[in-house]
N, C-alpha and C positions, 0 to 999 in steps of 0.2 A: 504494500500500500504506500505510496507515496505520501510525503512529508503534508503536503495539502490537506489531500482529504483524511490524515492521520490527525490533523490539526483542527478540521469540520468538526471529525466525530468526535472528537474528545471536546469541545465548545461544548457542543447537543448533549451530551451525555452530562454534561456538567448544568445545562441549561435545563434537560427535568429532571434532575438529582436534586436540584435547587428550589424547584417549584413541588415538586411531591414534600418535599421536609417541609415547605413554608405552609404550603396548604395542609399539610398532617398527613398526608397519602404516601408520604416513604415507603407503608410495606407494599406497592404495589410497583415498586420499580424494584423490577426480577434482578437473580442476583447472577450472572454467568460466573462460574467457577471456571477458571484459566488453568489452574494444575501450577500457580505461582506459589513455591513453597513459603511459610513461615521461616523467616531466618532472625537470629540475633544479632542485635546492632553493635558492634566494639563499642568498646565500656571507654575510649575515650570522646565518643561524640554520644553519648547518653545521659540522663539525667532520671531514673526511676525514680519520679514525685511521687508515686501514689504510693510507695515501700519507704523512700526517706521520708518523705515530709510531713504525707498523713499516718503513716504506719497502719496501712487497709493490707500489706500481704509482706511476707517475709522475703518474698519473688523477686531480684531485681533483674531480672531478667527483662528487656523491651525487645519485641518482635516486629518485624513489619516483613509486608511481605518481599521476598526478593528484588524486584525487578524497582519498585521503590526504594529501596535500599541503595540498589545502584545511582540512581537519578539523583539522592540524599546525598550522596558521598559524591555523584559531580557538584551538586547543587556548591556544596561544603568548600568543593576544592576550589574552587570561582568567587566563593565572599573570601576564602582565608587568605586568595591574592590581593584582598584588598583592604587585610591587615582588619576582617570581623571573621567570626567562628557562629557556627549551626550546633545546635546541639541540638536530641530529640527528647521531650517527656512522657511521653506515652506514643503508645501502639496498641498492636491486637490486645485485648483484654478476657481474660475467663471469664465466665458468667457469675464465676465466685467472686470475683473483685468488681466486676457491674452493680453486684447485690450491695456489697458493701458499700460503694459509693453513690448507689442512690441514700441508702441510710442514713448515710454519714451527711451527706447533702441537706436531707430532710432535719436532721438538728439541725444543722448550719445554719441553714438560712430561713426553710420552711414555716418550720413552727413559729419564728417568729412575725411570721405574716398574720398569724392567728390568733397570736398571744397567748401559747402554750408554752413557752419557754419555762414557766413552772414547772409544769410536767417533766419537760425530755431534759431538767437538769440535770438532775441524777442519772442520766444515762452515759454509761461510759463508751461502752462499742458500739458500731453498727449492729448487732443481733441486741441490746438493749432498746436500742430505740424502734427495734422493728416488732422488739414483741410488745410495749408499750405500744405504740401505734394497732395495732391486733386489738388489740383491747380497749380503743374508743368506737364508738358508736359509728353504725358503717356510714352515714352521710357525710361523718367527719374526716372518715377514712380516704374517701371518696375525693373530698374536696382536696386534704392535704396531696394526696398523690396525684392528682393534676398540678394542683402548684408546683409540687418537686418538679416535676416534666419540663419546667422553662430552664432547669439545670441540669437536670442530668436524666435520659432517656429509664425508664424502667427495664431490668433482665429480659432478655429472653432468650431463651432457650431453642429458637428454631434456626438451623446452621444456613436454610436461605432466606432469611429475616435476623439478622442480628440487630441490637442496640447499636441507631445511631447516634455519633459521638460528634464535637466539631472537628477529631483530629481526621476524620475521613473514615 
């Protein structure tokens, strides 16, 4: 395929990836699986935020998938000639650290939209504050977990529908 219509399609593709998420219809732009493996990014252009900073996984592992990786590391070699540096903070993420960081999200910021900040103080992890949440009234339930949605997309669990993220 030449650089053109290599350049077209990836516009388009980016143009209803854009409009399905703005409109809330994400799951409905299909996912082609490429056969581009997960790979780990060298631990000198990485930054595991969600392992140092929030302590949501003991993982520091950051993955993306190959063929990004490559693009990242030209991307990389192109600012450092001009005396700035790339580093990445997140990649692919488990569903286990999806989970926790809606949680963690929903203290953070959520509940005080609500003025429950009472409530979720005493909560120390994300599984504290998911099971307190469980345990309000489902209309409440209901409404805090749309709020979370402006921050961080809810788990799921289906491999062509993942949670999307802003990092891609």
């Amino acid at each position: 395929m030449n650089r053109l219509l290599l350049n077209l399609r990836v516009q388009y593709e980016r143009f209803r990836t854009l409009n399905a998420y703005k409109s809330g219809d994400w799951r409905n732009v299909p996912i082609e699986e490429n056969g581009d493996p997960l790979v780990p990014v060298p631990d000198e252009c990485k930054y595991p935020f969600y392992a140092i900073e929030l302590k949501l996984s003991d993982e520091q592992t950051v993955c993306l998938r190959k063929q990004v990786l490559r693009q990242f590391m030209y991307a990389r070699r192109l600012v450092r000639e001009l005396g700035y540096d790339l580093i990445i903070y997140d990649g692919w993420r488990s569903v286990e650290l999806q989970t926790k960081l809606f949680w963690y999200y929903m203290k953070l910021f959520t509940v005080d939209k609500f003025s429950l900040s009472h409530l979720f103080g005493e909560c120390q992890t994300p599984g504290d504050v998911e099971k307190l949440f469980l345990s309000l009234p489902l209309p409440t339930q209901t409404a805090l977990k749309e709020a979370n949605r402006s921050y961080v997309s809810w788990p799921s669990v289906d491999p062509l529908c993942p949670s999307p993220h802003s990092t891609g």
